[in-house]
C-alpha positions as CSV (number, residue, x, y, z in Angstrom):
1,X,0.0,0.0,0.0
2,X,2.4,2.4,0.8
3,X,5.7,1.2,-1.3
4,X,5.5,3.8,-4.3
5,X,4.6,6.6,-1.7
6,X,8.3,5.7,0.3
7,X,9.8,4.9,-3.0
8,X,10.3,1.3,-1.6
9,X,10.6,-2.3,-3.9
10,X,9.2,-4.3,-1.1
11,X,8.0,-4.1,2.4
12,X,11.1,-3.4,4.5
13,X,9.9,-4.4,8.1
14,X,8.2,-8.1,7.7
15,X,8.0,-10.8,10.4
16,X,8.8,-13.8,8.0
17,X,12.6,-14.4,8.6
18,X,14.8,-13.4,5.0
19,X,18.3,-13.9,5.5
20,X,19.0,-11.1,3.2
21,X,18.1,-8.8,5.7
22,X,19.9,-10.3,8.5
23,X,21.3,-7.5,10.1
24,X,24.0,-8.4,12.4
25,X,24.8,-6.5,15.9
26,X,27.9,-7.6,17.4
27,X,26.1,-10.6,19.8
28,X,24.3,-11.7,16.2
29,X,27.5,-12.0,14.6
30,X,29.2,-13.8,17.4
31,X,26.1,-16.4,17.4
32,X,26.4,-17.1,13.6
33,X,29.9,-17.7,13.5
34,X,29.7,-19.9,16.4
35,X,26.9,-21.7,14.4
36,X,28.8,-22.3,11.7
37,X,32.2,-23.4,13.6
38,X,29.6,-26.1,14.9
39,X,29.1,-27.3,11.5
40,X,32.3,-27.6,10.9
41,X,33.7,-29.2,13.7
42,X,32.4,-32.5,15.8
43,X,31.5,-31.9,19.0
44,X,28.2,-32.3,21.7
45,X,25.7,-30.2,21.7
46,X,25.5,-25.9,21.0
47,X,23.0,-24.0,22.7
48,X,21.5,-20.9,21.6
49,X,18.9,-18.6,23.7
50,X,16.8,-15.2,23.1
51,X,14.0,-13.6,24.2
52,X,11.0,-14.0,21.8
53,X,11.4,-11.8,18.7
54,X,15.2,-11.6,19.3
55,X,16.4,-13.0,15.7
56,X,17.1,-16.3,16.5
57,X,14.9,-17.9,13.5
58,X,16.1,-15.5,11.4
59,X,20.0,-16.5,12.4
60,X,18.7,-20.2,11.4
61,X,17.4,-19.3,7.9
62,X,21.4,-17.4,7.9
63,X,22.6,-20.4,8.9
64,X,21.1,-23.1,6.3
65,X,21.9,-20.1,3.3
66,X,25.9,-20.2,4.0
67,X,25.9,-24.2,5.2
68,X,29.0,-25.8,3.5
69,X,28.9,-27.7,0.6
70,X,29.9,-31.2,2.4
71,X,27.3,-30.2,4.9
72,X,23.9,-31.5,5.8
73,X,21.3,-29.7,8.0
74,X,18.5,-31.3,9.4
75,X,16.1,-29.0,11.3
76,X,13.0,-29.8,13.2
77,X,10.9,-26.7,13.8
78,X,8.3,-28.0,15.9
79,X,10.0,-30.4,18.8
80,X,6.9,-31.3,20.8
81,X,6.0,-34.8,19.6
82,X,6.9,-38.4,21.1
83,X,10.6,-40.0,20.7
84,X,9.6,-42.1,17.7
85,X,7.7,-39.0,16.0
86,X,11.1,-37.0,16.8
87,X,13.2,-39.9,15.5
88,X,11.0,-40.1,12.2
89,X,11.2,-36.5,11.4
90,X,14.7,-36.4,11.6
91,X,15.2,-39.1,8.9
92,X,12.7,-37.5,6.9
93,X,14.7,-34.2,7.0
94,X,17.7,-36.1,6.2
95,X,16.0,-38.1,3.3
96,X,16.0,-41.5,4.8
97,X,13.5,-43.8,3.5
98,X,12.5,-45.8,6.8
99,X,10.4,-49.1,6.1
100,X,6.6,-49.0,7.5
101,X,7.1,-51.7,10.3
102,X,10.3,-49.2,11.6
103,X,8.0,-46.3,11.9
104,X,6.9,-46.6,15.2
105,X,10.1,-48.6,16.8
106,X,12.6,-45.7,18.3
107,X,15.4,-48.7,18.2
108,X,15.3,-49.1,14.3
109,X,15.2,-45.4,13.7
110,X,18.2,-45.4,15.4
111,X,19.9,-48.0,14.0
112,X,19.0,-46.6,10.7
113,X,20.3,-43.3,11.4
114,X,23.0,-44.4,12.8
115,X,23.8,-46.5,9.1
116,X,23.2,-43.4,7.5
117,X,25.5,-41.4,9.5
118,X,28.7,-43.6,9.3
119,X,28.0,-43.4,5.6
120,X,28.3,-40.0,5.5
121,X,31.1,-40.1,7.7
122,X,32.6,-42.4,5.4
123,X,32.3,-39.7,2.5
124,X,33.6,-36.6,4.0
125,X,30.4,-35.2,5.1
126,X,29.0,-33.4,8.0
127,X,25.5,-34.0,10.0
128,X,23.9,-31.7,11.6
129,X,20.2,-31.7,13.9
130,X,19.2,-28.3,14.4
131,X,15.9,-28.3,16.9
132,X,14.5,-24.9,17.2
133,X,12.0,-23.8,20.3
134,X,14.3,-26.3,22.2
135,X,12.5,-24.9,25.1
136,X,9.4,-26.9,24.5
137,X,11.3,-30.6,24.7
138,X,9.7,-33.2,27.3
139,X,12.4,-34.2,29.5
140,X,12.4,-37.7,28.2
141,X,12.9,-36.3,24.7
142,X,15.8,-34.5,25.7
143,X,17.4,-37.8,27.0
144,X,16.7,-39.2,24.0
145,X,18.8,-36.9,21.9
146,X,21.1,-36.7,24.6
147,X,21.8,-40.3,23.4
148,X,22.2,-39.4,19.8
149,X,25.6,-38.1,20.8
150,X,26.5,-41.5,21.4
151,X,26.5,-42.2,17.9
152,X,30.3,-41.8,17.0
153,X,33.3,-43.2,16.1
154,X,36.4,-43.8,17.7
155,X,37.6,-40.6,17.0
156,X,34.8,-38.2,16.2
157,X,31.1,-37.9,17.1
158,X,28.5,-38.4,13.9
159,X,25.8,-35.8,14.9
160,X,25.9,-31.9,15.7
161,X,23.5,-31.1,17.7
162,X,22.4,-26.9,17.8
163,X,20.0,-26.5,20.5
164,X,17.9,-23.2,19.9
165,X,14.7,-21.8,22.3
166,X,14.0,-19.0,24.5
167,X,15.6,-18.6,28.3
168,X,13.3,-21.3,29.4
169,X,15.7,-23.8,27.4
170,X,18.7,-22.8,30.0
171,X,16.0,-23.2,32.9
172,X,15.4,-26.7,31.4
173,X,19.0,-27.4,31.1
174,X,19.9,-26.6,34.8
175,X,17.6,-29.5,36.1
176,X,19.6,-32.1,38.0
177,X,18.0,-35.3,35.7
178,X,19.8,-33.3,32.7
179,X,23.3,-33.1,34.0
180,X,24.2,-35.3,32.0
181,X,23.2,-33.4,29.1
182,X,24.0,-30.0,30.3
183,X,27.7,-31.2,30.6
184,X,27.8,-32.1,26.7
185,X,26.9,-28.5,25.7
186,X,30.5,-26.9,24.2
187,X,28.8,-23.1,23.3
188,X,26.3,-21.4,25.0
189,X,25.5,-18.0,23.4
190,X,22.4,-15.6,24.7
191,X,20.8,-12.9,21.9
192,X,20.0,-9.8,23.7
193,X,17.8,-7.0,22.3
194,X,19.1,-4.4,20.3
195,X,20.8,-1.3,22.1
196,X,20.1,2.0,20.9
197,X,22.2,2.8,18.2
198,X,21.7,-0.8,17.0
199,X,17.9,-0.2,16.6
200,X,19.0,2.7,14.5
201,X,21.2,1.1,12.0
202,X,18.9,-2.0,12.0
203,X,15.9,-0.1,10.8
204,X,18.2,1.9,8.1
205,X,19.2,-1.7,7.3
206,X,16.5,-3.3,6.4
207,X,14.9,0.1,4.6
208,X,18.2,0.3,2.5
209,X,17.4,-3.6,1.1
210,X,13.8,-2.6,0.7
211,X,15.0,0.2,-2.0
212,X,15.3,3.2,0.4
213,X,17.4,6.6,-1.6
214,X,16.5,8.9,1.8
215,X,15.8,8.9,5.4
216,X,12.2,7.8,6.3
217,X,12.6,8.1,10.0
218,X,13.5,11.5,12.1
219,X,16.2,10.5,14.2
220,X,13.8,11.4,17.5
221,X,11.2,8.7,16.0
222,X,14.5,6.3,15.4
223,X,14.9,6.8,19.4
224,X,11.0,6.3,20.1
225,X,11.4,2.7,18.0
226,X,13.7,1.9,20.8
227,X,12.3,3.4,23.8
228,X,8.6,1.2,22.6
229,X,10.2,-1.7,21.8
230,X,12.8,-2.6,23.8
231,X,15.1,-3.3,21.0
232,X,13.5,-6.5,20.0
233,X,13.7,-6.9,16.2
234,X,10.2,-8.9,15.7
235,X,8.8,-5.8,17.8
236,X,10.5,-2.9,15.6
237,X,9.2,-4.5,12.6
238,X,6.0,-4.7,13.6
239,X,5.7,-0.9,15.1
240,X,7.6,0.5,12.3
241,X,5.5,-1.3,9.6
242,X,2.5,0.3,10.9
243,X,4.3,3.8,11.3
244,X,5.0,3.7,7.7
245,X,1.3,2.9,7.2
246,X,0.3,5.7,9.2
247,X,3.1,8.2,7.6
248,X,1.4,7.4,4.1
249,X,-2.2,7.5,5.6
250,X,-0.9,11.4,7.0
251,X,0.7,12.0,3.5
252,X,4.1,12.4,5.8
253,X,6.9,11.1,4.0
254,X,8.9,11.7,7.1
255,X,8.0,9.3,10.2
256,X,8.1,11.2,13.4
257,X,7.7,10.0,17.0
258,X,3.7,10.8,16.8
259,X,3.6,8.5,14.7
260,X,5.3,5.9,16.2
261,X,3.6,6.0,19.4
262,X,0.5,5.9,17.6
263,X,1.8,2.6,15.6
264,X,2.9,1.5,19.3
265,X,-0.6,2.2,20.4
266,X,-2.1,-0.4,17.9
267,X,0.7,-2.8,18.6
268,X,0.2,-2.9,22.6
269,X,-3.5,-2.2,22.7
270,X,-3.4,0.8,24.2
271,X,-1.9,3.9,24.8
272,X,1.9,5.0,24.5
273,X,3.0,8.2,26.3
274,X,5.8,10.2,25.7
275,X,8.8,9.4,27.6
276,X,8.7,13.0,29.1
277,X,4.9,12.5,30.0
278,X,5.3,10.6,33.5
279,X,7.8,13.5,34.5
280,X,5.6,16.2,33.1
281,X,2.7,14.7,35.4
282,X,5.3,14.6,38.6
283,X,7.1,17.4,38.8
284,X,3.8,20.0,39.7
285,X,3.2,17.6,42.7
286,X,6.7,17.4,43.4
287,X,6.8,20.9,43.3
288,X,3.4,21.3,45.6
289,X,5.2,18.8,48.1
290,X,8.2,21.1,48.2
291,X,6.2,23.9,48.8
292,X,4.1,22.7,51.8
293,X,7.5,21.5,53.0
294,X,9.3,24.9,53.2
295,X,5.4,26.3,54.5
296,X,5.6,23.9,57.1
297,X,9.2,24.7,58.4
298,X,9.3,26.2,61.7
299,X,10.6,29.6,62.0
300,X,12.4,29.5,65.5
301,X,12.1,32.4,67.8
302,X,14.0,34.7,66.8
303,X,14.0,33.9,62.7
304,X,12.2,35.7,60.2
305,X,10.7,33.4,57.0
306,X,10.4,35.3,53.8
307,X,6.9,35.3,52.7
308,X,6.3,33.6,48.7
309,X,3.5,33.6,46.7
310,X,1.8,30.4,47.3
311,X,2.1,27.3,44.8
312,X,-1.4,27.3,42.7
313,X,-2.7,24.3,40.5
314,X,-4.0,23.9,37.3
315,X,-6.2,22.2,35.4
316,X,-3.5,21.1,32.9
317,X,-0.3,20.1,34.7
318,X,1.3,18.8,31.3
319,X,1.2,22.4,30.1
320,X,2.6,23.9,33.7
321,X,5.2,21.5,33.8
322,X,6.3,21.6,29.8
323,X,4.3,23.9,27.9
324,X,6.6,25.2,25.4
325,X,8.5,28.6,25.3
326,X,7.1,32.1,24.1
327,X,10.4,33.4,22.9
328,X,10.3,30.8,20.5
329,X,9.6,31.9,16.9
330,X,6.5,31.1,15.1
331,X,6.6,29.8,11.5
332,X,6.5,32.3,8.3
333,X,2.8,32.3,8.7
334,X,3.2,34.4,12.2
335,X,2.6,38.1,11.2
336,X,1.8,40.8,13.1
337,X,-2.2,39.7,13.0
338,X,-2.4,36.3,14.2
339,X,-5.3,33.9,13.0
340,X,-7.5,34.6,16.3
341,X,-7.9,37.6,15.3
342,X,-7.7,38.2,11.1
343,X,-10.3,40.2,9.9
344,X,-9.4,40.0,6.4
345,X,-12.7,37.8,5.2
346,X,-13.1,37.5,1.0
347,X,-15.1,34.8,-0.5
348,X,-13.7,33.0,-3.8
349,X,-15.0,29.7,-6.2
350,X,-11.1,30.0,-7.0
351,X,-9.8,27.7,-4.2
352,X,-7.1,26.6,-6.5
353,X,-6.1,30.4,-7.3
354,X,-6.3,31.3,-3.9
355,X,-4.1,28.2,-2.6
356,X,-1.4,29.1,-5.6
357,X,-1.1,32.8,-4.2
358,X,2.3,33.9,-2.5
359,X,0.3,34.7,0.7
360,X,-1.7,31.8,1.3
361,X,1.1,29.9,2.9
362,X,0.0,26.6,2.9
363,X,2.1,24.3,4.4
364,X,2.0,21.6,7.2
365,X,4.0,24.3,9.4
366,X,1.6,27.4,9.0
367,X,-1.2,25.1,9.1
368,X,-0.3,23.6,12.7
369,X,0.7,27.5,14.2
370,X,-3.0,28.5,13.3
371,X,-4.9,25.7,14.8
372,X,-2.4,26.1,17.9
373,X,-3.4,29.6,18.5
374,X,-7.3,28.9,17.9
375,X,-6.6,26.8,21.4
376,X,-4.5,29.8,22.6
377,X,-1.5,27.3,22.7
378,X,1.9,27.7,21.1
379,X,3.3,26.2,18.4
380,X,7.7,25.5,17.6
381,X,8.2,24.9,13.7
382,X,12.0,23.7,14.5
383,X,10.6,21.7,17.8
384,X,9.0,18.5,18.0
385,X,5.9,16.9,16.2
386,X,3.2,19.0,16.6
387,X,1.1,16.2,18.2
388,X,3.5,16.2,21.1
389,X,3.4,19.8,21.5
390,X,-0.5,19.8,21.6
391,X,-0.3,17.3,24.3
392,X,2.4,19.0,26.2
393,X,-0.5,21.5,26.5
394,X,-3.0,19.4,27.3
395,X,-4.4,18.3,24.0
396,X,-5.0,15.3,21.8
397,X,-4.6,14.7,18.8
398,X,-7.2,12.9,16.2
399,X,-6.1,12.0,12.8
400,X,-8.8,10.6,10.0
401,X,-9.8,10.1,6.9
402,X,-13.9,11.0,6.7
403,X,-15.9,13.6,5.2
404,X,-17.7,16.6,5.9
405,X,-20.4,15.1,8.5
406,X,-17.5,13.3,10.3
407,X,-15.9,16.9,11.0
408,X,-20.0,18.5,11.6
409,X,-20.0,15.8,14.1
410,X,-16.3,16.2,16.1
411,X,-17.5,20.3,15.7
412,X,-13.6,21.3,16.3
413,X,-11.5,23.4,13.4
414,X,-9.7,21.0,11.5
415,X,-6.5,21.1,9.3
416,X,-7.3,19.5,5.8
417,X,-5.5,18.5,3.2
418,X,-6.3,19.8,-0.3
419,X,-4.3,18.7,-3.7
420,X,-4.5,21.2,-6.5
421,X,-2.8,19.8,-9.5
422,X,0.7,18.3,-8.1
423,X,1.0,20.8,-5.0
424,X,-0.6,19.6,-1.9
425,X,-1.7,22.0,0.3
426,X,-2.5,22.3,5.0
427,X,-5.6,23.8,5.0
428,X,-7.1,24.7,8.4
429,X,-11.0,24.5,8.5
430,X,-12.5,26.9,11.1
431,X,-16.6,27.3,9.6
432,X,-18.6,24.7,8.2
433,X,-21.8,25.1,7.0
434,X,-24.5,23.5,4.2
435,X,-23.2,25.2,1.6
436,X,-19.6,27.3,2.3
437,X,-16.6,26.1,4.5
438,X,-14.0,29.0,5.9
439,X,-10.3,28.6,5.9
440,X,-7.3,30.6,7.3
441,X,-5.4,31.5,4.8
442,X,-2.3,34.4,5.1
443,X,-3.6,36.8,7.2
444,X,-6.9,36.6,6.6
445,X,-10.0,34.2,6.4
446,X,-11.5,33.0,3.1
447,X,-15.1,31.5,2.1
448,X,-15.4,29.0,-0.3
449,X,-18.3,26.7,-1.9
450,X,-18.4,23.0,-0.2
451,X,-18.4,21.5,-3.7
452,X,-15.1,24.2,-4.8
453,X,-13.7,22.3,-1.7
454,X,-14.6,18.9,-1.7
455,X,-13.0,19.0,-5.2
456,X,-9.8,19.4,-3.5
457,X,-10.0,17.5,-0.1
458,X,-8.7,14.3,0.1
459,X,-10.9,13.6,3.2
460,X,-7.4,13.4,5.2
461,X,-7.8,15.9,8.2
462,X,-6.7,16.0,11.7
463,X,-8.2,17.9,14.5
464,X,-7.7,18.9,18.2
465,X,-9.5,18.5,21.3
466,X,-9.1,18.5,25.2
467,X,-9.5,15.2,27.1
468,X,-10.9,15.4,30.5
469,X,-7.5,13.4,31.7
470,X,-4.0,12.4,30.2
471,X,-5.4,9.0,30.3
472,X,-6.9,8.6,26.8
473,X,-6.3,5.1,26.0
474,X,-9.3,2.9,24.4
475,X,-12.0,2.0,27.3
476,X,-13.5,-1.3,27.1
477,X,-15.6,-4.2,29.3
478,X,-13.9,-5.1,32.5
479,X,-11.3,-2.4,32.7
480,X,-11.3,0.0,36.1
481,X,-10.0,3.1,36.9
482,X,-10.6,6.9,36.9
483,X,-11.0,7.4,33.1
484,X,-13.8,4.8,33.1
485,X,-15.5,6.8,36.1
486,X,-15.3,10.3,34.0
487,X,-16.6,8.4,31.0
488,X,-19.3,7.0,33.1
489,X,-20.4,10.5,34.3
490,X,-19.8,12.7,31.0
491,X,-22.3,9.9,29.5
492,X,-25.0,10.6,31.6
493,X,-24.6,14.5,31.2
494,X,-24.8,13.7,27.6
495,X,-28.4,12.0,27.9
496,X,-29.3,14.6,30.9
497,X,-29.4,12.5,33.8
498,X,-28.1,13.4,36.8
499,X,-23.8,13.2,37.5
500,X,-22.6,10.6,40.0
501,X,-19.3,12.2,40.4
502,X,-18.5,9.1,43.0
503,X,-19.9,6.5,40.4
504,X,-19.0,3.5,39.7
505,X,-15.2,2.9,38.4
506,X,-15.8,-0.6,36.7
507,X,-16.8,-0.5,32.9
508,X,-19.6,-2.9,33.1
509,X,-22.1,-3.6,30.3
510,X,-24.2,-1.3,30.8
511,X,-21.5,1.4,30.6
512,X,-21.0,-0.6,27.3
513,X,-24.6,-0.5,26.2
514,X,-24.7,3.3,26.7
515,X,-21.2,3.5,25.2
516,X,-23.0,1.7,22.4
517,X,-25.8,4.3,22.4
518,X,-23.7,6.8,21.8
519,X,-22.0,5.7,19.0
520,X,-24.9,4.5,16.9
521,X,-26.5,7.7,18.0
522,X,-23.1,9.8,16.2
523,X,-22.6,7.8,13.2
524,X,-19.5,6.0,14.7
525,X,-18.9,1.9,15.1
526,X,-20.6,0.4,17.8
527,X,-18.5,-1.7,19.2
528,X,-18.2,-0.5,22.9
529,X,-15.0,0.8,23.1
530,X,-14.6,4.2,24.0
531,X,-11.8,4.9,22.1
532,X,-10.2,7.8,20.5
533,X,-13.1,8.4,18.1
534,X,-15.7,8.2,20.7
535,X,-14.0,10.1,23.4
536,X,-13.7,13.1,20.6
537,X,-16.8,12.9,19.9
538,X,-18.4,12.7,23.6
539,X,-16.0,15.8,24.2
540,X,-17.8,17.7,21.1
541,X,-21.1,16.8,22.3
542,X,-20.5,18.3,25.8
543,X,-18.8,21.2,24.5
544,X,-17.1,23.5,27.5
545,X,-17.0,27.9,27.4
546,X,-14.4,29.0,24.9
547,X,-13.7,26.1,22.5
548,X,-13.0,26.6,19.6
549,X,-15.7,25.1,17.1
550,X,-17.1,24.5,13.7
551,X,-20.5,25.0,14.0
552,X,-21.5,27.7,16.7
553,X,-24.3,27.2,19.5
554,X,-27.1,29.2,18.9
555,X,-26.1,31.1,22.0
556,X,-22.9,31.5,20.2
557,X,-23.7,33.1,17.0
C-alpha cells in the first residue's frame, strides 16, 4: 500500500525471517559464527537462547543459506511430539527412507540413522540436527537426543546437535536429571535486544534492502522505535510497519515520534505516552510537596521566613510543567495579526487560485501555528511533532480520513489537506456550514463553496480536542480506573441524567450499552469501546465555554 509513496521495492519491516536482511549486531554475529564453527567441527551439543522476537529464526534461515557444501542440516521446527515421532522427522529431513514396520520402533530409527550417519562419515560429510523452540522438549525427549551423541566413532562424534529456544531452554537445562546433558553442551550464546544505536542502524538496514534513496525516520522517531520496543527486532518491525502505514495515511513522507507511538498504540493495545509525559505529570506535585515543605518549616524564635507567593494548581499540569517557550519563533505564517484575530474575510470559487497565491502559505507548518493559536497554545516549527506539542499542553490529537459530517460531528477546526494539481496544500477549516466552509489562509480568512472544496480535499484531516485526563487510551468491558468513572459520568450528562461524580469505576455492560448508544447515535462503530473516536466525539457533544468550534451554538452566533 504504501511502497510507491516511500519509493520502496518491497516491504522493509516483515515478520517472515529473510536472511537477506539479516542484520548483524555484534552478539548476532558472534552467534552465527559460532553456528557455523559447529558445522564444521564434531562436538556435543551448542546452545542458543533469546527472548522472543530476538532473531534467532532469522539467524537459522542465515545459517542453512551459507551451510558448506559437504554439509547437511537437518532442522526440526516443531519439537513437541513423542521420541519415535522425533526420530522419524529427523530421517525425513535427512531423506532416509524408513520401512513402515520401523515407523513406530525408536530402536530401528536409530539404527537406521545411525547406518546413514557412518555413511556420510565415510564420504567426507557433516550432519547436523538443528531443533528450534528447544525450550518446548519433554524431559524424556531430551534424553533421547542426549543419546544421539553416542552415535560416534572412535575418533569423532556423527551428529551436531544446535539446540535453539528461549531462556526457558537454559531453565530446562539446569535441572539435576539433565546433568548429564547439560555437561555435553561446548557453546552457549544468549541474543540480547538491540541497544540504541543498534535499533537505529537495523531499521536503516532493512529500509536500504527494501530500496530506500533517503531517510524515512526522524532520528527522534528512530529513538521512540527503541524506547517502545525494547530493541526487540520482531517488535520494531511490527511498530515500524504500521508507522509507515500511518506516515502514508498522513501523507508524511517523514515518520516522526507521533507516529510511532501511535503505531505503538495499535501494537500494545493501548496507549503510549511520551517518555517525558510521566515527568511532566510529577514534577507539579513534586513541586506542591516542596512547597508545603518549606510552609511547614518552623521559624524558630527569633527567625524571620520570607513570605512567597503560594504554589497554585492547574487544570493542565502537562502544560505547567512543559508547555513550550514564548520566545520561541512562530513559522512564516506568524505576522503581526495572528489567525485569532484576522479580519481579512473574502469569498472566492477559486480555491485553486487562492491556494497558488504567494500569501496563502499553505504548508503543514503554517497550518499547525493557526490551529495552535485557535486553542491559545503555542506552536515550535524547529521543535517537535506538533502532536506532542499539543499534548504538552493538554491536547489530543485525532487524525482521520472522513468527510464533511465526520468533522460537523467532532465540531472542532480542522487542518485538511487539499491537492491542487501536483501541489498539496494544509488547509485549516474553522466554519462549516450547508453550503460554504472557511479557511485561514495568510492573514486573513477566506469563504469557499463546499463542492469548490470537496473537489480538493482528500478527506485526510486531523483535528484537536481536550481530554478530561492524560489517560486517553481505548475503554472497554472489565477495565477499572478513573477514566472509566469520567466516562461514566460525561455519559450521563450527555443523555441529561443526573452526575454521580462518586460512580461506579468498573466499565460494566451497561456502561457498554450506553457506550453503544452513543455511538450509533453519532454515526460512529458500535463496538463499545470508547476509544479515541468516541472520546472526541463525547467531548464535542458536551462542548465547554471557549472552544474553539465548527458550527456555533445558537447562543454563540
Amino acid at each position: 500500500m504504501y511502497l510507491s509513496f516511500y519509493g520502496l521495492v518491497e516491504k522493509p519491516f516483515s515478520i517472515t525471517p529473510d536472511p537477506r536482511y539479516l542484520f548483524l549486531s555484534g552478539r548476532h554475529a558472534e552467534a552465527l559464527a559460532h553456528l557455523v564453527y559447529g558445522i564444521d567441527e564434531a562436538g556435543g551439543f551448542i546452545q542458543l537462547t533469546g527472548e522472543v522476537g530476538t532473531g534467532k529464526t532469522t539467524i537459522i534461515r542465515s545459517l542453512l543459506a551459507r551451510q558448506p557444501d559437504k554439509a547437511e542440516i537437518a532442522l526440526i521446527l516443531n519439537p513437541r511430539m513423542a521420541a519415535a515421532e522425533f526420530m522419524l522427522t529427523l530421517c525425513e529431513e535427512l531423506g532416509i527412507l524408513v520401512p513402515d514396520s520401523a515407523e513406530t520402533s525408536v530402536k530401528d530409527l536409530i539404527d537406521i540413522l545411525n547406518r546413514y550417519l557412518l555413511r556420510a562419515h565415510s564420504e567426507g560429510r557433516r550432519v547436523v540436527l538443528v531443533v528450534d523452540e528447544a525450550q518446548t522438549l519433554a524431559p524424556e525427549l531430551l534424553e533421547q537426543v542426549r543419546l544421539l551423541t553416542n552415535l560416534e566413532t572412535e575418533t569423532q562424534k556423527l551428529l551436531q546437535i544446535i539446540l535453539i529456544g528461549q531462556p526457558e531452554l537454559r531453565e530446562l537445562l539446569a535441572r539435576n536429571d539433565l546433568r548429564q546433558l547439560a555437561q555435553r553442551v561446548t557453546g552457549r550464546y544468549h541474543l540480547d535486544p538491540l541497544s540504541r544505536d543498534e535499533t537505529s542502524s537495523y531499521i536503516k538496514h532493512r529500509l536500504r534492502i527494501a530500496g530506500a534513496t533517503n531517510d524515512i525516520f526522524t532520528h527522534s522517531a528512530l529513538h521512540e522505535l527503541y524506547r517502545v520496543s525494547g530493541g526487540v527486532p520482531r517488535l520494531l518491525n511490527i511498530i515500524a510497519d504500521r508507522a509507515l502505514l500511518g506516515g502514508f495515511s498522513s501523507d508524511r513522507h517523514l515518520v516522526g515520534p507521533d507516529l510511532v507511538r501511535r503505531a505503538a498504540a495499535e501494537v500494545y493495545g493501548r496507549r503510549v505516552l511520551p517518555a517525558w509525559l510521566p515527568w511532566a505529570i510529577a514534577l507539579p506535585s513534586l513541586a506542591l510537596v516542596a512547597a508545603a515543605v518549606l510552609l511547614a518549616w518552623p521559624s524558630g524564635d527569633s527567625r524571620t521566613v520570607a513570605s512567597g507567593t503560594p504554589a497554585t494548581t492547574t487544570a493542565n499540569p502537562a502544560a505547567a510543567a512543559g508547555a513550550v517557550p514564548a520566545a520561541t519563533a512562530a513559522p512564516s505564517a506568524a505576522a503581526a495579526t495572528t489567525p485569532a484575530t484576522a479580519t481579512a474575510v473574502s469569498a472566492t470559487a477559486d480555491l485553486p487560485g487562492a491556494l497558488a497565491a504567494p500569501q496563502a502559505r499553505t504548508s503543514t507548518d503554517d497550518a499547525w501555528w493557526r490551529l495552535l493559536q485557535l486553542w491559545q497554545a503555542r506552536y515550535v516549527s524547529s521543535g517537535e511533532d506538533a502532536c506532542t506539542q499539543a499534548l504538552r499542553q493538554g491536547l489530543e490529537c485525532l487524525a482521520q480520513r472522513g468527510s464533511f459530517a465526520a468533522l460537523r460531528g467532532y465540531n472542532r477546526p480542522a487542518i485538511l489537506t487539499l491537492r491542487s494539481g501536483s501541489q498539496t496544500h494544509a488547509v485549516v477549516l474553522t466554519r462549516l456550514d450547508d453550503s460554504s466552509a472557511q479557511l485561514l489562509l495568510g492573514q486573513g480568512t477566506l469563504t469557499v463553496p463546499l463542492a469548490a472544496l470537496q473537489a480538493l480535499w482528500s478527506g485526510d484531516f486531523v483535528l484537536l480536542w481536550k481530554p478530561g485526563s492524560l489517560d486517553t487510551r481505548p475503554l472497554s468491558l472489565g477495565m477499572k480506573g478513573e477514566p472509566v468513572r469520567q466516562l461514566r459520568a460525561r455519559l450521563a450528562s450527555w443523555q441529561g441524567q443526573p452526575v454521580d461524580k462518586g460512580g461506579s469505576a468498573y466499565y460494566d455492560e451497561s456502561l457498554q450499552t450506553r457506550v453503544r448508544q452513543f455511538q450509533q447515535r453519532n454515526g460512529l462503530p458500535a463496538d463499545g469501546i470508547a476509544g479515541l473516536q468516541t472520546q472526541a466525539m463525547l467531548d464535542a457533544a458536551l462542548p465547554q465555554p471557549g472552544t474553539p468550534v465548527l458550527t456555533p451554538l445558537p447562543g454563540e452566533r
